[in-house]
N, C-alpha and C positions, 0 to 999 in steps of 0.2 A: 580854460587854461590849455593852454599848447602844449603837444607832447605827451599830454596825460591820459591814459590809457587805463580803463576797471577789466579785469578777466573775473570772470564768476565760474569755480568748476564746482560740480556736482559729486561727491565724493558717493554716493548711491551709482548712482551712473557710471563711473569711474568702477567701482567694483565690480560692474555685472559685465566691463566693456571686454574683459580680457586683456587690457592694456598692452603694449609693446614696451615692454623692459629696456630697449637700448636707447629708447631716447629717455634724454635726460630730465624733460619736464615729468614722465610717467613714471621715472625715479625716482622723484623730489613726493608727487603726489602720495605714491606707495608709503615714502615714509611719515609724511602730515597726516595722510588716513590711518597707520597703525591700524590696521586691520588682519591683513593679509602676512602672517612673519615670515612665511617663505620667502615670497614676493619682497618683502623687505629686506633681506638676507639676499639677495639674487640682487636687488639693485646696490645694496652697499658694497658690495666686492665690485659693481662694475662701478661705482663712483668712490671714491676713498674720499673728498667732502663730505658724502652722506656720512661717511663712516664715522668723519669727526665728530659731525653735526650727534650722532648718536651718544659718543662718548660725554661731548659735552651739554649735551640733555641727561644723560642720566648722570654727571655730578650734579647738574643742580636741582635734581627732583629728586637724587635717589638719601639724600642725609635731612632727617628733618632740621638738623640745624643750621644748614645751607638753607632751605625754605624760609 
């Protein structure tokens, strides 16, 4: 298929790499991994998407009746 591109990242790796917070893929990663809350907090003030993306992760995991 044309165009069609797999990226495989290593969220192990990722955490030992010391990532560079300004770019925005090691922003996104930060918060899929949910590892690191600093790191996570540091990239959502520099991205306000993530920010959303958080908000609206936690309505729909934080009510069991939304679940």
């Amino acid at each position: 298929m044309p165009g069609l591109e797999y990226h495989f990242f290593e969220l192990p790796k990722f955490r030992k790499s010391n990532p560079n917070l300004e770019l925005k893929i090691n922003q996104w990663l930060a918060f899929i991994d949910d590892y690191d809350k600093e790191a996570i907090k540091l990239a959502e003030k520099r991205n306000k998407t993530l920010e959303k993306a958080r908000y609206e992760m936690n309505y729909l995991t934080g009510d069991a009746a939304v679940r």
